[in-house]
VEXKEFI-723792 format. One record per residue (C-alpha): residue in one letter; y, z, x; residue number from 1. Coordinates in steps of 0.2 Angstrom, whole numbers, m for minus. Example, Ala and Ser with C-alpha at 12.3 -4.5 7.8 and 13.67 -1.06 7.14 Angstrom:
BEGIN
MARNU  res      Y      Z      X    n
MARNU    a    m22     39     62    1
MARNU    s     m5     36     68    2
% end
This chain:
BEGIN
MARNU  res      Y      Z      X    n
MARNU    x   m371    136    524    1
MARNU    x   m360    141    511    2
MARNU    x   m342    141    515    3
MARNU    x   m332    156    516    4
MARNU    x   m317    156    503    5
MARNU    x   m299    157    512    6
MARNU    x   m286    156    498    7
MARNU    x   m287    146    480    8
MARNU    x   m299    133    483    9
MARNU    x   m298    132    503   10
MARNU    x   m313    136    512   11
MARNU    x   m317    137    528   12
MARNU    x   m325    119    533   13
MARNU    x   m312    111    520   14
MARNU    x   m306     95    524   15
MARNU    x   m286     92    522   16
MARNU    x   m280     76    526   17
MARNU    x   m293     73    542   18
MARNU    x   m291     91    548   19
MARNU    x   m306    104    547   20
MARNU    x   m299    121    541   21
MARNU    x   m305    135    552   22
MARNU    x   m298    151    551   23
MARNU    x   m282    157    540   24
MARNU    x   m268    159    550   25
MARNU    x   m254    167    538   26
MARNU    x   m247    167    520   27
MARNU    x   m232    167    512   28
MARNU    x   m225    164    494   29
MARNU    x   m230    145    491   30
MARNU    x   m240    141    503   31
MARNU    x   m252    147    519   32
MARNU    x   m253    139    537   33
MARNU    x   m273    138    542   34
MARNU    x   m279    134    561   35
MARNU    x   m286    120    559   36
MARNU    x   m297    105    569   37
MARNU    x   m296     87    572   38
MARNU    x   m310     80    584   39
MARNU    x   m307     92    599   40
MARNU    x   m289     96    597   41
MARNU    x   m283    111    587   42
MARNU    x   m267    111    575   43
MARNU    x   m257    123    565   44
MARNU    x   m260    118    546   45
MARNU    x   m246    119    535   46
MARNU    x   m252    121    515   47
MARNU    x   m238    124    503   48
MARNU    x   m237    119    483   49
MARNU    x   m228    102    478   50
MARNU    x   m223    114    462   51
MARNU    x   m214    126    475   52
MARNU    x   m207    116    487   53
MARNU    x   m198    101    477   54
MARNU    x   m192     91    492   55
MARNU    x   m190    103    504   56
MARNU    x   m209     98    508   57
MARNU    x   m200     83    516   58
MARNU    x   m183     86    524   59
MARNU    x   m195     98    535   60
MARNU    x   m204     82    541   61
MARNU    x   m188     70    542   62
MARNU    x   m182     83    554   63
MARNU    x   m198     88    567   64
MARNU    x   m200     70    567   65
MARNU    x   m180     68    575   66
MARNU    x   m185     83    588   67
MARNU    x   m197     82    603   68
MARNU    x   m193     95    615   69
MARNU    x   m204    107    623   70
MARNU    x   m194    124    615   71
MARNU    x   m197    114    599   72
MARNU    x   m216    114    588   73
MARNU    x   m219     95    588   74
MARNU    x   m224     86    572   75
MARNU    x   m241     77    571   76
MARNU    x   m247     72    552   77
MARNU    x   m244     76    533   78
MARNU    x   m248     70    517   79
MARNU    x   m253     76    500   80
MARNU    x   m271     85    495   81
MARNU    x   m280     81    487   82
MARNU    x   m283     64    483   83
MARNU    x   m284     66    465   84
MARNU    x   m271     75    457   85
MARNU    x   m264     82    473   86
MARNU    x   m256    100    470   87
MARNU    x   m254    104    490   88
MARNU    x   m242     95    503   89
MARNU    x   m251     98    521   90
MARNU    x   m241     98    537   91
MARNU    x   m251     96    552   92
MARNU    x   m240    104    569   93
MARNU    x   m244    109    585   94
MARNU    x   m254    125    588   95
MARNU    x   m243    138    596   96
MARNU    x   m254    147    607   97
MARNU    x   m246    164    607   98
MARNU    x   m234    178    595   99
MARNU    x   m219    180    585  100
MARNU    x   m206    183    595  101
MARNU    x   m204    201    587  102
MARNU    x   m222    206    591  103
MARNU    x   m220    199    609  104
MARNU    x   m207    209    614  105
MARNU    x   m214    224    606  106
MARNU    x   m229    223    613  107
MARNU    x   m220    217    633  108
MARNU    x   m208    227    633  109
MARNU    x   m199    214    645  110
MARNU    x   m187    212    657  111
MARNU    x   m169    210    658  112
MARNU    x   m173    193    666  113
MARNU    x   m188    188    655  114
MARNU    x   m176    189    641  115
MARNU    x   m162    180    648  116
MARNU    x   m178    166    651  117
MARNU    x   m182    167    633  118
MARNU    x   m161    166    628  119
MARNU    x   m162    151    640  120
MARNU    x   m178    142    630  121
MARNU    x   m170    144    616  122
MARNU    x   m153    139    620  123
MARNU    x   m162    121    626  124
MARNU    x   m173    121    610  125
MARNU    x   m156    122    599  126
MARNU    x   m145    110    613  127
MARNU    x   m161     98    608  128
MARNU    x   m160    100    589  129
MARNU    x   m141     98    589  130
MARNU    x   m141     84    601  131
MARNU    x   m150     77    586  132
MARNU    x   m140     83    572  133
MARNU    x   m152     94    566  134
MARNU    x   m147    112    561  135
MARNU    x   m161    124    561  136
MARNU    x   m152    138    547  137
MARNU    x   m166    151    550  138
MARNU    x   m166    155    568  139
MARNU    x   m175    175    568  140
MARNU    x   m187    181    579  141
MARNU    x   m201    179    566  142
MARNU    x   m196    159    567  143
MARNU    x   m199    159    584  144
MARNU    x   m216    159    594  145
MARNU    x   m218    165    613  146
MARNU    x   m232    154    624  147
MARNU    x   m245    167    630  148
MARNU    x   m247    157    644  149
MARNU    x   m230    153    649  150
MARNU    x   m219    165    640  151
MARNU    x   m210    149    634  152
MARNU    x   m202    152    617  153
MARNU    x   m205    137    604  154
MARNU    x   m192    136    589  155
MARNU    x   m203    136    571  156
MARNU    x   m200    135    555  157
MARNU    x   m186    121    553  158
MARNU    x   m192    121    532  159
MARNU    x   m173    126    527  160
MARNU    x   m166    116    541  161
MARNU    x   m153    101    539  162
MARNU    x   m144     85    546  163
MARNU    x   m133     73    540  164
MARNU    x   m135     62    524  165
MARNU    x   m150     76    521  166
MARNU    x   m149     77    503  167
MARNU    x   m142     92    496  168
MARNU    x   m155    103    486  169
MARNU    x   m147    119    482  170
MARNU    x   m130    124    472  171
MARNU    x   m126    141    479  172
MARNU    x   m112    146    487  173
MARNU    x   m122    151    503  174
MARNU    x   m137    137    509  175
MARNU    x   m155    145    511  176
MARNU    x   m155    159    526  177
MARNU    x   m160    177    530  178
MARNU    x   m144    189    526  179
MARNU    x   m145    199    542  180
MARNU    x   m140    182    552  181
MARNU    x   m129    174    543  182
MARNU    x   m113    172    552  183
MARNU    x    m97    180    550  184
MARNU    x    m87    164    545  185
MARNU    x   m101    160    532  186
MARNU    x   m100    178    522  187
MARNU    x    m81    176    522  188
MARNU    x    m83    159    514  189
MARNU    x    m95    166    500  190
MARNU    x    m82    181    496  191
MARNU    x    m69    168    496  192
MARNU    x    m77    156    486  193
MARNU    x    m88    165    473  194
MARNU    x    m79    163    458  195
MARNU    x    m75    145    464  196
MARNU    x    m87    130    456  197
MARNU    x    m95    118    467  198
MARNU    x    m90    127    483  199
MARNU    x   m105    125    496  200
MARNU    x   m102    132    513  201
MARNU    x   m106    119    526  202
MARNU    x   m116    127    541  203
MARNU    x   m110    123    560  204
MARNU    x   m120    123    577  205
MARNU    x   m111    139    578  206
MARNU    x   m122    148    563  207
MARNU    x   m137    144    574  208
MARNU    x   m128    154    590  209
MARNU    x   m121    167    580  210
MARNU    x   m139    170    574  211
MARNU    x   m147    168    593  212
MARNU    x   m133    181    597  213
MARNU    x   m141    191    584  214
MARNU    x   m159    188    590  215
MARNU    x   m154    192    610  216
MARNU    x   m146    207    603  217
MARNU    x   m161    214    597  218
MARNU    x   m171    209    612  219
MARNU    x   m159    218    621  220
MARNU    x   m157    236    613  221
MARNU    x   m170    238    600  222
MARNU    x   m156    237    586  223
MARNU    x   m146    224    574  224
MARNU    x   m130    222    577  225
MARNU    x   m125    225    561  226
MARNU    x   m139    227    545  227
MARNU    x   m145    216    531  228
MARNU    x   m129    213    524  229
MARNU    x   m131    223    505  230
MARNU    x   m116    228    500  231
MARNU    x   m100    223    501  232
MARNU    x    m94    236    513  233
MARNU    x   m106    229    524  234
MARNU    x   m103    213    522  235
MARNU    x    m84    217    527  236
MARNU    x    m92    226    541  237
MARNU    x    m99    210    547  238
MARNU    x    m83    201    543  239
MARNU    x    m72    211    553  240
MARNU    x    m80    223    565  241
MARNU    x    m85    220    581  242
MARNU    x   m104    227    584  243
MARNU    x   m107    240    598  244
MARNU    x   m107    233    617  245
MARNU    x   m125    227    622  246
MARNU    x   m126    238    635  247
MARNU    x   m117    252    626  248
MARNU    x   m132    254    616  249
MARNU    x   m145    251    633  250
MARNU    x   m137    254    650  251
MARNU    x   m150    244    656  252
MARNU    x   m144    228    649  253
MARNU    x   m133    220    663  254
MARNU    x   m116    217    663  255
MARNU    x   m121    196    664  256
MARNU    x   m132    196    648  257
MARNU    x   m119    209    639  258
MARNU    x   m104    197    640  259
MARNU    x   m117    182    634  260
MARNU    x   m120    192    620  261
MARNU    x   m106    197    616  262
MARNU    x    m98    180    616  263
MARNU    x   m111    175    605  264
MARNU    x   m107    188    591  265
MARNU    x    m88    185    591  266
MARNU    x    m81    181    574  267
MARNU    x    m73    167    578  268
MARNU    x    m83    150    578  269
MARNU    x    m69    145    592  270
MARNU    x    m75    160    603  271
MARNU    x    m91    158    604  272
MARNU    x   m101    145    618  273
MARNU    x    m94    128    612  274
MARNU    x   m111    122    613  275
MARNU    x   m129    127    613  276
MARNU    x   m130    115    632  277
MARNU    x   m113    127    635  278
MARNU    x   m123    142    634  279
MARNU    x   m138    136    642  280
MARNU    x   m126    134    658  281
MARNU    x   m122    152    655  282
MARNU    x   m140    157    657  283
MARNU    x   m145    148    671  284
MARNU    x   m129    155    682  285
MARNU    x   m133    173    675  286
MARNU    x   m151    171    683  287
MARNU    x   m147    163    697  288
MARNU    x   m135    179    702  289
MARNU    x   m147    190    696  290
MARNU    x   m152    204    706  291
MARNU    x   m167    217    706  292
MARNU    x   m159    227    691  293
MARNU    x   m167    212    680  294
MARNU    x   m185    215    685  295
MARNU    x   m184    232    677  296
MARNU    x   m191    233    657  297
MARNU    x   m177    235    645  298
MARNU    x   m183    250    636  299
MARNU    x   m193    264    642  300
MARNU    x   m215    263    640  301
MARNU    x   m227    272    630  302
MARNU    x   m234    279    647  303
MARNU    x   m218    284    655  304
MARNU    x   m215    304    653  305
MARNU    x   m203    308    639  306
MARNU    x   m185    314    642  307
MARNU    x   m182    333    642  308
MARNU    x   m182    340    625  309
MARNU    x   m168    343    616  310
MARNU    x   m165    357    603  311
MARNU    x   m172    348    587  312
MARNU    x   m159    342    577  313
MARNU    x   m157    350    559  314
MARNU    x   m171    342    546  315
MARNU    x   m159    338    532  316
MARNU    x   m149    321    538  317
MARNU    x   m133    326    529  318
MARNU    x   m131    341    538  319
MARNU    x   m134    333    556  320
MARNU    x   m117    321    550  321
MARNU    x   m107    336    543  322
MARNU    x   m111    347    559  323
MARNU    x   m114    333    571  324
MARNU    x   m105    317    566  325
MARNU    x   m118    301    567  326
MARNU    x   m131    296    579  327
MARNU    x   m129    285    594  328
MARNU    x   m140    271    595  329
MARNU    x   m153    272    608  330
MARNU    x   m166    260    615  331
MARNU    x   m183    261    607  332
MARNU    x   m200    262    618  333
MARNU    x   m209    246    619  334
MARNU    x   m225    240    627  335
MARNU    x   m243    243    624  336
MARNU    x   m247    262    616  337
MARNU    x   m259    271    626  338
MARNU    x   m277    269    619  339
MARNU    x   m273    257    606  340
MARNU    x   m281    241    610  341
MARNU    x   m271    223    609  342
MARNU    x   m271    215    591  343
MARNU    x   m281    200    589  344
MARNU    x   m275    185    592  345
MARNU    x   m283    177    580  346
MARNU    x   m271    183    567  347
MARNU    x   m254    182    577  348
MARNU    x   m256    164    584  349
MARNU    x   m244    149    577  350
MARNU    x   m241    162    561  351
MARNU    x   m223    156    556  352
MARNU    x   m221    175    547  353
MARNU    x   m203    181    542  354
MARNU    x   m209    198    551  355
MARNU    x   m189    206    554  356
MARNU    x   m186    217    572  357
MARNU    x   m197    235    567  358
MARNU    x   m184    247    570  359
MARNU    x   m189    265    575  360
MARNU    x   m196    276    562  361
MARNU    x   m185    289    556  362
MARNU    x   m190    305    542  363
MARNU    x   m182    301    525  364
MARNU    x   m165    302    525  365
MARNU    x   m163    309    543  366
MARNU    x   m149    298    547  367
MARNU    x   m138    285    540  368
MARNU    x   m140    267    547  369
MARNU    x   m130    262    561  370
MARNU    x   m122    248    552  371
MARNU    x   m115    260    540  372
MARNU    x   m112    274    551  373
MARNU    x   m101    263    561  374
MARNU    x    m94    257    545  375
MARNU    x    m85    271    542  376
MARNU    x    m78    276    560  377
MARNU    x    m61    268    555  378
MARNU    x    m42    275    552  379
MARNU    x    m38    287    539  380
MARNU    x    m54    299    547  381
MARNU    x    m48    315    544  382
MARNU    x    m46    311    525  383
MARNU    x    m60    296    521  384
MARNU    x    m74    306    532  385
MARNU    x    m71    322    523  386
MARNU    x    m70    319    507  387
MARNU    x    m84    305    507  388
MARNU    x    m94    319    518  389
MARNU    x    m91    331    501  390
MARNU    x    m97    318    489  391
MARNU    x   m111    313    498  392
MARNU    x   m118    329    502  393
MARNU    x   m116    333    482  394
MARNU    x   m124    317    476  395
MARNU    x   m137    321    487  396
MARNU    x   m142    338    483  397
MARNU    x   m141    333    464  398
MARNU    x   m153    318    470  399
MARNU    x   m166    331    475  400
MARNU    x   m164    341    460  401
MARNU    x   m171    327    451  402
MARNU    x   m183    319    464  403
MARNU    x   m202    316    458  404
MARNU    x   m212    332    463  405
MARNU    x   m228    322    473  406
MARNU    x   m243    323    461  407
MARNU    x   m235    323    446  408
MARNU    x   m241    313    432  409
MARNU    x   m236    294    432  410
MARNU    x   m223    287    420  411
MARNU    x   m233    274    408  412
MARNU    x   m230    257    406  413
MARNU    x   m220    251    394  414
MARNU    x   m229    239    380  415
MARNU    x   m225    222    379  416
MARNU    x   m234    206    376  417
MARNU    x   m226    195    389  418
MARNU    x   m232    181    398  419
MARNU    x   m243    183    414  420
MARNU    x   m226    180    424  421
MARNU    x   m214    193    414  422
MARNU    x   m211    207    421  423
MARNU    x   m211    225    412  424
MARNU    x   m198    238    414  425
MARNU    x   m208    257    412  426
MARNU    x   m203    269    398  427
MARNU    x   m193    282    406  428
MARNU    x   m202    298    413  429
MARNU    x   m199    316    406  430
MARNU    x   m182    322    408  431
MARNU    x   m188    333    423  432
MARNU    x   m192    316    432  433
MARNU    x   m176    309    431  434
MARNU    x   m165    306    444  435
MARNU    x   m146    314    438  436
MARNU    x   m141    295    430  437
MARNU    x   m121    301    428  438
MARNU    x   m106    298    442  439
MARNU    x   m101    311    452  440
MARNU    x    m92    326    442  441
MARNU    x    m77    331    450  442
MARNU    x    m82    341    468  443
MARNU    x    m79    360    461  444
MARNU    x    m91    357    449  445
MARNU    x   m105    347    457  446
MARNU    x   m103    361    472  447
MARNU    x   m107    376    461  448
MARNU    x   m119    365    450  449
MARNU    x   m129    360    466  450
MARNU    x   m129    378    474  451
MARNU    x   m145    385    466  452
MARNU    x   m157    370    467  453
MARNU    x   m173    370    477  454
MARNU    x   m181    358    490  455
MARNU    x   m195    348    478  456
MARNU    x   m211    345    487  457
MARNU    x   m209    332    501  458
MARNU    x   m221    319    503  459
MARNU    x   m234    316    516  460
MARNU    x   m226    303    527  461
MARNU    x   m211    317    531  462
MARNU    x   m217    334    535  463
MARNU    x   m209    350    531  464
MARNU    x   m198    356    547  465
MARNU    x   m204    372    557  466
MARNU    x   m188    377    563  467
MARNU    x   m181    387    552  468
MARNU    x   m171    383    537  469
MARNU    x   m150    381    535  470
MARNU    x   m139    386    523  471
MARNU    x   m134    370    512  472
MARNU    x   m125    382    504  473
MARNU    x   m115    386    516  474
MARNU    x   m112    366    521  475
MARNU    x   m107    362    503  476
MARNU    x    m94    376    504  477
MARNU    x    m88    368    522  478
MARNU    x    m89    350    513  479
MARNU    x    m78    358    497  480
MARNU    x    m64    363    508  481
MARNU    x    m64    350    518  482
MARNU    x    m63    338    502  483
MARNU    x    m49    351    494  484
MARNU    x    m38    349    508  485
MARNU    x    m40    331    512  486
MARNU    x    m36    327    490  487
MARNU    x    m21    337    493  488
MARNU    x    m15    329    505  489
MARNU    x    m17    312    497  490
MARNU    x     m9    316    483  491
MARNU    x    m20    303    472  492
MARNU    x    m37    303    460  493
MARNU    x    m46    291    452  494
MARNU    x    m65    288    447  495
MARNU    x    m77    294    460  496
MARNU    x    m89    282    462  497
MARNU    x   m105    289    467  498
MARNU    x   m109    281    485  499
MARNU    x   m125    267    489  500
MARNU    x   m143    279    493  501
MARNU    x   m144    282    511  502
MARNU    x   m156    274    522  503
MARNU    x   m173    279    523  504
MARNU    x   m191    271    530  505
MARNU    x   m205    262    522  506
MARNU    x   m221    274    516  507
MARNU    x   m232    275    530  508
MARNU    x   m241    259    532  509
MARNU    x   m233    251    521  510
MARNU    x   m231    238    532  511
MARNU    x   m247    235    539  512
MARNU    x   m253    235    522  513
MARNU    x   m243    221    516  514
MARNU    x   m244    210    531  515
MARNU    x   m263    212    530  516
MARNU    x   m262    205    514  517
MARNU    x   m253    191    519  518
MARNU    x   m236    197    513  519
MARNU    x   m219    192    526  520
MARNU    x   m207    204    527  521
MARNU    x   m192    196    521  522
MARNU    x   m203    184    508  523
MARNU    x   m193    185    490  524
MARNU    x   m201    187    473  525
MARNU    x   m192    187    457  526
MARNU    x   m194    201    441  527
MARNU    x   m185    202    424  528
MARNU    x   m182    219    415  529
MARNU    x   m185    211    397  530
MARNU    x   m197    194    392  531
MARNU    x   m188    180    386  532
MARNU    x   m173    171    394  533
MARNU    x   m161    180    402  534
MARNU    x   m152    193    394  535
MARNU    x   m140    208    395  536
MARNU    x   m150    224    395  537
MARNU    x   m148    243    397  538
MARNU    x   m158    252    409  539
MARNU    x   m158    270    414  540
MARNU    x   m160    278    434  541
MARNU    x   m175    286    437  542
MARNU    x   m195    282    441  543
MARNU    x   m200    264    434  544
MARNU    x   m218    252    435  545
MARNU    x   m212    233    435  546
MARNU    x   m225    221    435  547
MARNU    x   m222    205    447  548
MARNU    x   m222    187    440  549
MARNU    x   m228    173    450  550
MARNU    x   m219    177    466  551
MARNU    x   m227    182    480  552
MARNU    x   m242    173    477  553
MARNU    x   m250    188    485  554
MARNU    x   m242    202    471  555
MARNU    x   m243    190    456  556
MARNU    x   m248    201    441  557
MARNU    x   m248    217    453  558
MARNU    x   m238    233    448  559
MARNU    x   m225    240    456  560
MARNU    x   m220    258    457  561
MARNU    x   m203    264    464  562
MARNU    x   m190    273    455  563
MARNU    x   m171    265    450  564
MARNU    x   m156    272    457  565
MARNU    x   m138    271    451  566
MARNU    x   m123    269    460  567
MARNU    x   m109    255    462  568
MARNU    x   m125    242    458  569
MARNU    x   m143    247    453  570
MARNU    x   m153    248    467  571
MARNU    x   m173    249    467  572
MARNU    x   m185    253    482  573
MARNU    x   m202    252    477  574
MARNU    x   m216    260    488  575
MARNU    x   m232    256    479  576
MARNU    x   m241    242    472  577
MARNU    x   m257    241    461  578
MARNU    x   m269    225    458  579
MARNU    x   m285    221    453  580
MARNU    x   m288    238    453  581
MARNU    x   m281    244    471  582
MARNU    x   m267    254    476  583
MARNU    x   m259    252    491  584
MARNU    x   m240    257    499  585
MARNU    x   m227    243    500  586
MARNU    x   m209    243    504  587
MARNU    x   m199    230    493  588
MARNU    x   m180    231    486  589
MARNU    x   m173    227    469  590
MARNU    x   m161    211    476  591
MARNU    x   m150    199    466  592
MARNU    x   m155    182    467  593
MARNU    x   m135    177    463  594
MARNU    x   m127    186    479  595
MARNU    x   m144    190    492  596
MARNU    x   m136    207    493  597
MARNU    x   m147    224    490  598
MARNU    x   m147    230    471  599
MARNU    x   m140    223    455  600
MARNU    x   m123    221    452  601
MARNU    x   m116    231    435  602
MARNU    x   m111    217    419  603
MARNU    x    m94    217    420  604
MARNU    x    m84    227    405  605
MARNU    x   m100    239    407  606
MARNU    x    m89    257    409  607
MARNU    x   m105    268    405  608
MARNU    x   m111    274    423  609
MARNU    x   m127    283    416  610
MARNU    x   m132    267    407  611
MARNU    x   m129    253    417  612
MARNU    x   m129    235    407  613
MARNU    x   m139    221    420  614
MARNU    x   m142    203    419  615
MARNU    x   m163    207    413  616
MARNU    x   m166    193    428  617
MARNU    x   m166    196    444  618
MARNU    x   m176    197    462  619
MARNU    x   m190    206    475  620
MARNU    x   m187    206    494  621
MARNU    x   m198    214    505  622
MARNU    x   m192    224    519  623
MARNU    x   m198    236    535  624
MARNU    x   m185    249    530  625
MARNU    x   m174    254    517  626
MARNU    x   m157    251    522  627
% end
């Protein structure tokens, strides 16, 4: 019988190292992990490039062969394939019979007590690990695996790992991570140390439990503490501010898991649980007091009534802040959705994904993220809050004056004759395309500029409202005085800087259509604005096609379409990809590859906000929402 083709030149039947390939399991940017058979046991089958890798490929062996634990996936073989001119390095682990944490929990909805169990596995896998020297530098929920059988969780993934004498094999400031758990001690050492050659921030036991601080909090509420870290007011957030209480967020957390959490999240290494054993000790006395409160699910189902409506909250985001101030967070509803049948488990079992917690949906722009909402609730209110209020509500009416009309015709791709892995910025689209590419005027003017314009046509995956229409008019007026009185009153100007685009979700299904293509959210590519080596190039705001390089395997060569926008950096959000002759919805992020933070810094000495001068390299990140 003829094989079926799984990726490249991996079939189902082939034979890796002694293991028989039998079904694709997942894929990510180097490399694929395959269920896989050896006599009559199963295994999870680890296939990544040698080219990739370099010798990460091996410090992931050096350290599961240090750990044996039963919270931690156990080693059993690797070796190079294939035998003649080997390309692949093949790691053979145990087969995790069950689901990324994310998609467990989602799917459960569970209990105040089954997450404190889960906190507790965890908290043995680590104390194991650390026991052994072994940091595991990645610790997220899609790097964790829940037992079907048990609800045991098992730690994954330790491929960015460390222990001592490991040798070193990156020069950054920042070892490799995901931004959204990085500790707070570790960003203050990259702002501290950017500019500094050689400095290499040295993770502690305490990154790992500031990051399982990070994972219980989403367990717990249905939120991040704080979000992906992409710009430097939220990295100071993340720094300095404490995140909303646990059980502020969900009043069904109890008191006993708030205050683990909580410690867990402290900015202080010091503060935190001196051990991962420490906080273990803390679990286990939490449950053992535990009373019947635990037993009830953390958020509310899919099949429990709704709460009374509410009146409905104005359409336009900006208006909700100005009239209404920002959102509270709220849990989300979990648990298996009326009529929609379990996912197969053929594609969630032992897939070490970098899937990221699947916050709510929200229409475009209906509120700001909580991270930055809560960013902005310090001193100097009265004055800050209005006058940003004013500027935002401007730049935001000027945005939609420019925003693409759906159905209009496509910008065309600029001509070059690069290599297979350049990337191709587009020519720029008709004037009536362009998003306004020039800082904010001074308020009076940007007011009575913005007055007139019209709503352009929304796009399918946000409605148009049914409740009656407000006068933005009216708001801009109450945003102008508002920002008149509080200018007088400081008695200052200066350059307005036109503030970072407000959150908004993916396209509908964008998601599902990237993960179905094997794509991780969180999985980085890289692009470049010109062909050649790296260079200083203009570039303008508006509607641009890139097309990928190399990286992700899955998107090499494809086309991306999104639409650049200007501000302090140059942010991109790209919401459609086309290869081989497919469109399909994505949801990827321009990122710098030299910070990890959202958008691309500005070359410095470049004082021309409409035509912002970039480094022509730079980097992809795929996301489940625009932050």
């Amino acid at each position: 019988m003829m094989a079926r083709r799984l990726r490249g030149d991996v079939a189902i039947g082939t034979q890796v190292g002694g293991f028989v390939v039998e079904a694709l399991l997942g894929m990510g940017g180097c490399g694929a992990v395959f269920r896989a058979r050896r006599g009559d046991a199963r295994f999870a089958l680890k296939l990544q490039s040698l080219a990739a890798l370099g010798g990460w490929a091996h410090r992931e062996v050096d350290i599961l062969r240090r750990l044996d634990h039963p919270n931690v996936v156990r080693f059993h073989a690797c070796g190079l394939w294939r035998d003649t001119a080997p390309e692949w390095f093949y790691l053979a682990m145990e087969l995790v019979e069950g689901r990324p944490l994310n998609q467990w929990v989602d799917e459960e909805n569970p209990s105040p007590r089954q997450a404190a169990a889960l906190a507790l596995g965890l908290a043995r896998g680590l104390a194991a690990a650390h026991a052994a020297g072994v940091l595991h530098r990645d610790l997220k929920e899609s790097n964790i695996m829940v037992r079907d059988a048990t609800g045991a969780p098992v730690l994954v993934d330790f491929g960015v790992g460390s222990y001592p004498g490991a040798p070193r094999l990156t020069w950054g400031v920042l070892p490799p991570g995901t931004p959204q758990y990085r500790s707070p001690e570790a960003l203050a050492f990259r702002k501290s140390h950017a500019d500094v050659e050689g400095a290499h921030y040295a993770p502690t036991a305490a990154d790992d439990l500031y990051a399982l601080g990070v994972v219980l909090y989403w367990v717990l509420t249905g939120h991040a503490p704080f979000p992906a870290p992409g710009t430097p007011s939220e990295v100071e957030h993340v720094i300095s501010q404490p995140p909303e209480a646990p059980r502020a967020v969900n009043p069904r957390v109890p008191d006993a898991l708030d205050s683990v959490c909580s410690r867990l999240l402290e900015k202080q290494p010091t503060a935190r649980f001196p051990s991962a054993a420490a906080l273990a000790e803390a679990l286990e006395l939490a449950l053992a007091a535990a009373d019947d409160e635990w037993d009830r699910p953390l958020c509310a189902s899919w099949e429990e009534a709704p709460e009374p409506a509410a009146p409905p909250p104005p359409q336009d985001g900006l208006e909700a802040w100005l009239r209404h101030g920002e959102p509270a967070l709220s849990p989300p509803r979990r648990g298996r959705r009326p009529g929609r049948a379990r996912p197969s488990a053929e594609g969630s079992r032992a897939r070490p994904g970098d899937a990221a917690p699947r916050p709510g949906a929200a229409a475009p722009f209906q509120r700001l993220s909580p991270g930055t909402a809560r960013a902005w609730r310090p001193a100097a209110l009265a004055l800050t809050v209005g006058l940003l209020a004013a500027l935002t509500l401007a730049w935001a009416l000027t945005r939609r004056e420019g925003a693409r009309p759906v159905g209009r015709e496509r910008p065309e791709m600029a001509s070059t004759h690069a290599s297979p892995e350049a990337v191709r910025a587009a020519a720029p689209p008709p004037p009536a395309a362009h998003l306004p590419a020039t800082a904010a005027p001074p308020m009076a003017r940007a007011l009575k500029e913005a007055s007139p314009v019209k709503k352009p046509d929304i796009a399918p995956s946000s409605p148009p409202s049914s409740q009656p229409s407000r006068s933005v008019g009216a708001l801009a007026r109450r945003a102008a005085i508002t920002a008149a009185t509080c200018t007088a009153l400081a008695c200052t100007s200066g350059p307005e800087v036109r503030p970072a685009p407000p959150a908004e979700p993916c396209p509908e299904g964008a998601v599902q259509a990237m993960e179905a293509r094997g794509l991780r959210i969180g999985e980085l590519g890289s692009v470049h604005f010109a062909r050649g080596e790296p260079k200083n190039v203009t570039v303008r705001e508006g509607w641009v096609r890139l097309r990928v390089g190399a990286t992700p395997y899955e998107l090499a060569n494809a086309t991306l379409s999104g639409r650049l926008i200007v501000s302090e950096r140059v942010y991109g959000r790209f919401t459609e990809a086309e290869l081989n002759g497919e469109r399909f919805p994505v949801c990827i992020e321009l990122l710098y590859p030299g910070d990890d933070l959202r958008g691309h810094p500005r070359v410095a000495g470049n004082h021309f906000p409409a035509e912002p001068i970039i480094r022509s390299a730079s980097g992809l990140r795929l996301v489940r929402r625009f932050e």
